[in-house]
C-alpha positions in Angstrom: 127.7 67.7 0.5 124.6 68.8 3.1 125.9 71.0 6.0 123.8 70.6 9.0 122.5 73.2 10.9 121.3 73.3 14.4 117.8 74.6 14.8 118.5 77.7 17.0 122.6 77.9 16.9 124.8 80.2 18.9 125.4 83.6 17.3 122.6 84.2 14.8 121.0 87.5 15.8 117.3 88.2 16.2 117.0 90.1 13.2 119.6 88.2 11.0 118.5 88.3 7.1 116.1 90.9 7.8 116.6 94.2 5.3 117.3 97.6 7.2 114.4 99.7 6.7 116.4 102.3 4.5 116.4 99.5 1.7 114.3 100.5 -1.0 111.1 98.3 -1.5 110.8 95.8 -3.5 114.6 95.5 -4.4 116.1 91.7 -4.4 118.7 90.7 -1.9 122.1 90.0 -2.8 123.0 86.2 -2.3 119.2 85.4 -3.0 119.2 81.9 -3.2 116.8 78.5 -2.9 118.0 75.8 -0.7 116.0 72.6 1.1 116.8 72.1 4.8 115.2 68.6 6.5 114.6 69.2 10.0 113.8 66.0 12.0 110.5 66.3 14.2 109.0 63.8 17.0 105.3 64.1 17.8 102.3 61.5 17.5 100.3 61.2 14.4 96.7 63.7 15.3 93.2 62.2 15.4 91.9 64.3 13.6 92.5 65.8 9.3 90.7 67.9 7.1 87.5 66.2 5.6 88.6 64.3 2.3 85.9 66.6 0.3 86.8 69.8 1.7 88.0 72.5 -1.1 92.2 72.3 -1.1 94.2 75.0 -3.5 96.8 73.2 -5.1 99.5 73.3 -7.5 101.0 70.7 -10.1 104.8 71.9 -10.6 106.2 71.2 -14.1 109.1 71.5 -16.1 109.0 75.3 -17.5 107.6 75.2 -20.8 105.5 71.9 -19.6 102.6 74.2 -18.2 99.8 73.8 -21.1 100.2 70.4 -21.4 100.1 69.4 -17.6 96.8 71.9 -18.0 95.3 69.6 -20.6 95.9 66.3 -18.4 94.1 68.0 -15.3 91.0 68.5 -17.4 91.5 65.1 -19.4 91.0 64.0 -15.2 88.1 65.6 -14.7 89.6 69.4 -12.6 87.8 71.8 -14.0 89.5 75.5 -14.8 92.7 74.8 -14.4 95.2 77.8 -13.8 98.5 78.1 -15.9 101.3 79.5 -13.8 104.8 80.0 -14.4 106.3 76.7 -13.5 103.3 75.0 -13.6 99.5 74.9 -12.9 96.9 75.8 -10.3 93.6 73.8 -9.3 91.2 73.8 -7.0 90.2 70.2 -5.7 90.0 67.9 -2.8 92.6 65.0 -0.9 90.9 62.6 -4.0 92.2 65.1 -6.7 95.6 65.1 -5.1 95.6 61.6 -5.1 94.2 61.1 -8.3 96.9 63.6 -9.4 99.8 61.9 -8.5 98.3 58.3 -9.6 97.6 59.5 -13.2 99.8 62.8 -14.3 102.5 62.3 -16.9 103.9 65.7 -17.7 104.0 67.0 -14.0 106.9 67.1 -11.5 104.7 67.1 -8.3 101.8 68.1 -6.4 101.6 70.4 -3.5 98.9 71.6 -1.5 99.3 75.8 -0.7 98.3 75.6 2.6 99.1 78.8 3.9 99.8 82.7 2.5 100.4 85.6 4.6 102.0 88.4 4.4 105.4 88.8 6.7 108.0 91.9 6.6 109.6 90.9 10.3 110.6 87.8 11.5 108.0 88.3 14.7 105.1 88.5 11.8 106.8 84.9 10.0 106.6 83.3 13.8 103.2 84.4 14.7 101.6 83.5 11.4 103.8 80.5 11.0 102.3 78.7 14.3 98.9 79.0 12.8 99.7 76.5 9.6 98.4 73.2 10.7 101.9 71.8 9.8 100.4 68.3 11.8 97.8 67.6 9.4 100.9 67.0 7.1 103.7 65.2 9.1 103.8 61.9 9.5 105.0 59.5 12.3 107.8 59.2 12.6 107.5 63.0 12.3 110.3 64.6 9.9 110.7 67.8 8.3 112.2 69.5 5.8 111.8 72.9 4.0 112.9 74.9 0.5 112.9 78.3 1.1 112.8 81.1 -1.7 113.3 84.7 -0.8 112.6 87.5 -3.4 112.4 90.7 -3.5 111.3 91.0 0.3 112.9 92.2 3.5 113.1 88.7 4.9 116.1 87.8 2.8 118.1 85.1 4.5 116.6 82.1 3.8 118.3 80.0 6.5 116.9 82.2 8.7 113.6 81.9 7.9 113.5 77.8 7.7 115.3 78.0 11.1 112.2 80.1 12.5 109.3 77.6 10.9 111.9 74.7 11.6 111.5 76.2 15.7 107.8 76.3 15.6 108.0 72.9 14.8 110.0 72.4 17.5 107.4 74.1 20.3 104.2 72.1 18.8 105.9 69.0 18.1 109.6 68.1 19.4 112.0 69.0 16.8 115.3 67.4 16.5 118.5 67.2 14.5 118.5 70.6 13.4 118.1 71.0 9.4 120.4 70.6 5.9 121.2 72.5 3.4 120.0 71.0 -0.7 119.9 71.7 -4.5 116.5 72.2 -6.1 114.4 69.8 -8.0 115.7 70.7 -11.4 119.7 70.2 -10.7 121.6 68.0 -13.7 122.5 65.5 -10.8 118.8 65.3 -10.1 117.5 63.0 -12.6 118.5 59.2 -11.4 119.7 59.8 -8.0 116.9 58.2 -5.8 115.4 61.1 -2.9 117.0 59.5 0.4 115.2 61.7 2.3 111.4 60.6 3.2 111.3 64.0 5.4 107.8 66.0 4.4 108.7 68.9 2.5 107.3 72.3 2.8 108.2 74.5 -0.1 108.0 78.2 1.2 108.3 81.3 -1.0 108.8 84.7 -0.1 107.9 87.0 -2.8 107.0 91.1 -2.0 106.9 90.2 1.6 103.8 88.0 0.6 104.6 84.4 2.3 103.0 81.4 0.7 104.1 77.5 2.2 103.2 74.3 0.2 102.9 70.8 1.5 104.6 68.6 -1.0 102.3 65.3 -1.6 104.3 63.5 -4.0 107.7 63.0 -2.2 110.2 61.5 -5.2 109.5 63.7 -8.3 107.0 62.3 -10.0 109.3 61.5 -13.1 111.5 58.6 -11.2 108.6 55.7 -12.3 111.1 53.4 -11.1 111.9 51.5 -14.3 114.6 53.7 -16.4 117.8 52.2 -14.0 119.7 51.3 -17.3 120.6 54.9 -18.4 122.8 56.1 -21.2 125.1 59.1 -21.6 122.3 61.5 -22.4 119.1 60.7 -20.3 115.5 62.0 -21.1 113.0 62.5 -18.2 110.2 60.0 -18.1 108.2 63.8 -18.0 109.6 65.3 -20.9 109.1 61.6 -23.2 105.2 61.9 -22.2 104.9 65.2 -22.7 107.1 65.1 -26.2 104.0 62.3 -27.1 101.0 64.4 -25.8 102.9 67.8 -27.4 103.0 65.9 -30.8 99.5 64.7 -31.0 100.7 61.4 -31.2 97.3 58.8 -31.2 97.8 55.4 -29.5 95.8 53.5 -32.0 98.9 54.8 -34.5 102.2 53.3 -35.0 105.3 55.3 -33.0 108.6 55.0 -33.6 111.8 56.3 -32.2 115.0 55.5 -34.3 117.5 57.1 -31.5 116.2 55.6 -29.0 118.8 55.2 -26.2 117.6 54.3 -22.9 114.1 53.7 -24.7 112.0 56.2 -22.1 109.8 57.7 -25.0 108.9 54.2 -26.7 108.2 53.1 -23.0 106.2 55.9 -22.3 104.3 55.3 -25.2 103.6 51.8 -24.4 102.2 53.0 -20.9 99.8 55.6 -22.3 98.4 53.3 -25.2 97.6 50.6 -22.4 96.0 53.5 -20.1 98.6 52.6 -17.2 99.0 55.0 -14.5 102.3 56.1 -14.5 102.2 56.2 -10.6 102.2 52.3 -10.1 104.9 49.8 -10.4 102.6 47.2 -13.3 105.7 44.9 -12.8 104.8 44.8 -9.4 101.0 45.3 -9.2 101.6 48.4 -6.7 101.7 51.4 -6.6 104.9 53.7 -5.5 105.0 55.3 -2.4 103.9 59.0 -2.3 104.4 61.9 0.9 100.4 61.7 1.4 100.7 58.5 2.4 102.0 59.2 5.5 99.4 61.6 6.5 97.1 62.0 9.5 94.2 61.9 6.9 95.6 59.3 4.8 92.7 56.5 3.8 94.7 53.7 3.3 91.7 51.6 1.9 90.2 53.7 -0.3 93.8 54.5 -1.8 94.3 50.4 -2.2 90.9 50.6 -4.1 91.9 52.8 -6.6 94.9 51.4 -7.8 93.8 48.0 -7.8 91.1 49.7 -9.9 93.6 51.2 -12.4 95.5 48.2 -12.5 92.3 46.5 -14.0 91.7 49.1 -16.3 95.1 49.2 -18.0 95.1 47.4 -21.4 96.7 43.8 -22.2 98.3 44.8 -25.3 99.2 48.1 -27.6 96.9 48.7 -30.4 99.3 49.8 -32.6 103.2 48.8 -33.2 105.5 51.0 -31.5 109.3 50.5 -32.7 112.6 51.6 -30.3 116.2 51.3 -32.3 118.9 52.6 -32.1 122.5 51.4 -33.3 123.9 50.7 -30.2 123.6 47.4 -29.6 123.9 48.9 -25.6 121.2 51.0 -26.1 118.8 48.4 -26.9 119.6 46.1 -24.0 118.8 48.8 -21.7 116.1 50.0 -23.3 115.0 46.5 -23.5 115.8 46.3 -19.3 113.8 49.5 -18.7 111.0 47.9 -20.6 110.7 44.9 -18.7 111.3 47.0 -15.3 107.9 49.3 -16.7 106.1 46.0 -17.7 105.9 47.0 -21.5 108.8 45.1 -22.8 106.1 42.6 -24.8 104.6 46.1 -26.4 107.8 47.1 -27.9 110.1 46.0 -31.0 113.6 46.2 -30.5 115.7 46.9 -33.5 119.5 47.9 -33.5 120.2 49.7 -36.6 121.3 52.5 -37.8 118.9 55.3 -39.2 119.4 54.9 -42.7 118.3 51.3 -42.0 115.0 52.4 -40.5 112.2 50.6 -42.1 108.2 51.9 -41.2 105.5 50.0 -40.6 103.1 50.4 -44.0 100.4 52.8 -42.2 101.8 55.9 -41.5 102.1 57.5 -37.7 104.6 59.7 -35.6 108.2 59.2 -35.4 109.5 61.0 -32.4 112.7 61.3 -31.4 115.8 62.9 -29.1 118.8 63.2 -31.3 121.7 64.1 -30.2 122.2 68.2 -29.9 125.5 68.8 -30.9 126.2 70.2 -27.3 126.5 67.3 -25.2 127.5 64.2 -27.7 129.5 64.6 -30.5 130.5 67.4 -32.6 127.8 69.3 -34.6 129.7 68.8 -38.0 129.2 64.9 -37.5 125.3 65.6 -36.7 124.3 67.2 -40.0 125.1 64.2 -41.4 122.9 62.5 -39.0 120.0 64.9 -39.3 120.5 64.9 -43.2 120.2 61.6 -43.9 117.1 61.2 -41.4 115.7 63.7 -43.4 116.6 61.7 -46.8 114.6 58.6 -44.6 111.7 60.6 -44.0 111.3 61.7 -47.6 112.0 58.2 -49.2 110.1 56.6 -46.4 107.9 58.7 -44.4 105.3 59.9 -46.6 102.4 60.6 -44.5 104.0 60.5 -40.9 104.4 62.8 -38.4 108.1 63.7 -37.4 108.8 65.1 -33.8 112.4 66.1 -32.5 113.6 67.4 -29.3 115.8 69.7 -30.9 118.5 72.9 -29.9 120.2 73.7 -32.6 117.9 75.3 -36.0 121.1 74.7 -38.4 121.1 71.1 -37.5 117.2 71.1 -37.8 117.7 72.5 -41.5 119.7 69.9 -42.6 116.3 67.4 -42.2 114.7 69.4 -44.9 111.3 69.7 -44.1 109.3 72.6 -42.6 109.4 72.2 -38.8 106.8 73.7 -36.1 107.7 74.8 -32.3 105.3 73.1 -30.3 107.0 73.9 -26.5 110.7 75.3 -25.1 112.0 73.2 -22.1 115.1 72.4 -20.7 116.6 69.2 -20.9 119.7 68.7 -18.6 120.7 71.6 -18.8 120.0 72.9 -22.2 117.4 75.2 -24.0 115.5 72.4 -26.2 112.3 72.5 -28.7 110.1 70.3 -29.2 109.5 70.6 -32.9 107.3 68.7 -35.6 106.5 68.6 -39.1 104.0 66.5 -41.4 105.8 65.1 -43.9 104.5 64.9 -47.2 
């Protein structure tokens, strides 16, 4: 549930979540925390931006573990020397990049634009620094806000207390309103198929050694909601984590893929989308593209930004060149992976089989089977699984010769029971828990 705050309310002191001076530098506050507060603002849109080609620092924000990969899409579009950060990666590029970003990365969560960092030990230092951020350049009309604050390791502490300072220079410059809310991060368990309700801008701020640094979010939803997984199964996988199991295993588009556990049929579909070159930020069923925060800039070129998706949707492919094969042995798991298909505009691309894996049968040339079995933490009970992961193992050695197996996997004893000699590729969290992706040649 959100509590709502009004923006200056009764009883807060001047100094409230500020460290006494005693405190020893550099020492974290207790009840650290992250929370999102919207914060409803009413000004008109300015006449003037910054100039589409001027130099913007920004950041693509992935999945932990996700980093390299994100890395290799940036340069795979053209951003040269990209920087890998904990959490994701920094770049260097204009309004085009960002919106080339969010039209075209698969792996990434969203794209923000750092557009301030100072350094702030008082809340009079936060306020005077804070009206110099150009927060207009990135609000749109009908002007909303909201903010994520972090605190670490700094004097300013209380994170409601510093959204309710930015959240009042709002206010002065612009006509704030409503107060502000209270919200989980991007990464909750809840998070994955509940749709953002709230269109408000939001400005991530992090407070790290006193050193402030706020973020204009340009991609609004997280970049993972595509909009066509709505049929979703007991255990879900993010439509980021599918690409990036793909791109992590080398997969090639002109080879055959195959997923025999398919469930809601994300990585098949995912597939599908990269072997016809479709920008995973357009709705193909449609022939538009989703809506994205940027688009409700001052700056925002509505024309050129029609020109280049129409230009991606021309560019997409008509067909797969290669088979790619989603089964699974519940005969509900087919239908929605079947639904999702349609929804991405890929259902022609794929073969649905129901079947169990035992039952599997390849395409002649060989390819990559890749694949999120069940972890033996979340469905079932691991003494069923071996014999799931034993007799795919007896499927890839009587079947496989030649393919490449991939597995999102969290338990090594049920990864034994395949019997052939696995590789990490990444660690990432899925719902939750500690996963691998791992892969082996089998041969």
């Amino acid at each position: 549930m959100k509590r709502r705050i009004p923006v200056g309310a009764p009883g807060r002191k001047r100094d409230a979540g500020t460290k006494k001076r005693g405190r020893a530098a550099g020492k974290a506050a207790v009840g650290e925390r992250s929370v999102e507060r919207p914060a409803v603002v009413r000004t008109a849109k300015p006449a003037t931006d910054r100039a589409p080609d001027v130099a913007l620092s920004l950041f693509a924000i992935t999945a932990p573990g996700l980093e390299g990969i994100t890395a290799d899409e940036l340069r795979a579009l053209g951003v040269a020397a990209p920087v890998i950060e904990p959490g994701g990666v920094a770049f260097t590029g204009t309004l085009s990049d960002v919106y080339r970003a969010n039209l075209w990365l698969r792996t990434a969560s969203r794209v923000v634009i750092r557009i301030a960092s100072f350094h702030a030990s008082e809340f009079h230092e936060l306020e005077r620094r804070a009206k110099r951020v150009p927060w207009e350049r990135y609000i749109g009309v009908p002007a909303r806000a909201r903010f994520r604050v972090t605190c670490r390791k700094s004097r300013l502490y209380h994170s409601d207390a510093v959204a309710e300072r930015l959240a009042k220079i709002i206010e002065q410059k612009h006509g704030l309103a409503g107060g502000f809310s209270m919200a989980g991060a991007d990464d909750g368990p809840s998070d994955d198929d509940a749709p953002d309700s709230d269109d408000a801008q939001l400005f991530i701020v992090r407070l790290v050694n006193d050193e402030v640094t706020i973020s204009a979010d340009s991609s609004g939803e997280l970049l993972h909601r595509r909009g066509y997984r709505q049929a979703v199964l007991k255990a879900p996988l993010r439509e980021t984590l599918a690409a990036a199991m793909l791109v992590g295993s080398r997969w090639r588009p002109d080879m055959p893929l195959v997923d025999p556990m398919c469930g809601s049929g994300t990585i098949a579909i995912e597939g599908a989308m990269i072997a016809r070159a479709m920008a995973p930020g357009i709705d193909h069923a449609r022939g538009r593209s989703r809506q994205f925060a940027f688009m409700q800039w001052a700056g925002f070129d509505d024309r050129a930004w029609s020109e280049r998706v129409a230009s991606a949707i021309a560019g997409a492919g008509a067909t797969t060149a290669s088979t790619i094969i989603a089964s699974d042995r519940d005969a509900g798991a087919i239908v929605a992976a079947r639904a999702n298909a349609e929804r991405a505009g890929v259902a022609g691309d794929i073969e649905f089989r129901q079947g169990a894996v035992s039952a599997l049968e390849l395409p002649a040339s060989p390819g990559w089977i890749v694949s999120n079995p069940p972890y033996g933490v979340r469905v079932g009970e691991t003494g069923a699984l071996r014999n799931l992961y034993a007799q795919l193992g007896r499927v890839m050695r009587d079947r496989a010769r030649g393919w490449t197996l991939a597995l999102l996997a969290a338990d090594r004893a049920l990864e034994r029971q395949v019997g052939v000699r696995f590789e990490d590729v990444f660690r990432v969290s899925n719902g939750g828990i500690p996963v691998r992706l791992v892969k082996a040649l089998i041969d």
